[in-house]
N, C-alpha and C positions, 0 to 999 in steps of 0.2 A: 879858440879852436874847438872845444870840448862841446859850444852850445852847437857849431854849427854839423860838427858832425853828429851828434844826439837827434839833431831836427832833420839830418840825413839820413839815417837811421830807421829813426818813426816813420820816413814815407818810404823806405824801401820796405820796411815791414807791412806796411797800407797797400802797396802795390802787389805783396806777393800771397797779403789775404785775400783781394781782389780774385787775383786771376786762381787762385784755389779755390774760393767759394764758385767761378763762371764754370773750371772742371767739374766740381763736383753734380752742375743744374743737367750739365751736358750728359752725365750717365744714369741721372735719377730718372729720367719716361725711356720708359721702352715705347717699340710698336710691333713689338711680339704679338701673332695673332695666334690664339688658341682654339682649337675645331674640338669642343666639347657635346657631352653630350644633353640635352635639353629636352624636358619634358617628352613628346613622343618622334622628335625627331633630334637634330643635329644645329650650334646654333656655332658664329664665330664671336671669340669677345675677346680684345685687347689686354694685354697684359697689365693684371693689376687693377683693372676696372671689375664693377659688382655688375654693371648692366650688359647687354649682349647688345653688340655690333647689327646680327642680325639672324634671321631663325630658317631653317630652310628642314625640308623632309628627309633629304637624302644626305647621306654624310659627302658622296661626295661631291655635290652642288655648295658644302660648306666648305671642302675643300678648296674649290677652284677659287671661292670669294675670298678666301683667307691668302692664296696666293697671289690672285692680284691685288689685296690689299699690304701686302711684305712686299712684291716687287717695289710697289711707290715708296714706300716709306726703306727699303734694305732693308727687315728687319727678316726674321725664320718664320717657319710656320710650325707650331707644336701639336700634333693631332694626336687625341688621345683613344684610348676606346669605351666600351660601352660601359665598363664597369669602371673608368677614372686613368686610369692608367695610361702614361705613354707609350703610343703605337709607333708614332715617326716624330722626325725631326727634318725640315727642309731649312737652307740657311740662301738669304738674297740678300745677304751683308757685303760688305766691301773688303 
């Protein structure tokens, strides 16, 4: 009796590393878009990426991009200002 439940045991342990390492993949990406500011205008770039989404003149032509890029994915929209700082926060989460 002792092997067969040891060998039930080890796979209820394998099962519940499983579905805790598939939780954890599910909160590691966001697609938080951030409306920062870039060089002489306004650019949007995905949360936790180095590169930019995309670059626009006017902040809020970066805006609009940022929110139809959170509507698709549910994610917020983070707009910051000119000096770094958060201005707003919009949320198209569930």
């Amino acid at each position: 009796m002792s092997k067969g439940t040891s060998w039930l045991r080890t796979l209820i342990d394998l099962i519940e590393v499983f579905f805790n390492s598939v939780q954890r993949n599910k909160r590691g990406r966001t697609w938080h878009q951030h409306v920062v500011p870039y060089k002489e205008g306004w650019a949007v770039r995905r949360e936790g990426n180095q590169r930019i989404t995309s670059k626009h003149r006017k902040q809020s032509t970066a805006i609009n991009k940022a929110k139809r890029l959170a509507r698709k994915y549910k994610a917020d929209v983070i707009i910051h200002r000119a000096n770094g700082g958060i201005r707003d926060r919009i949320s198209y989460g569930d």
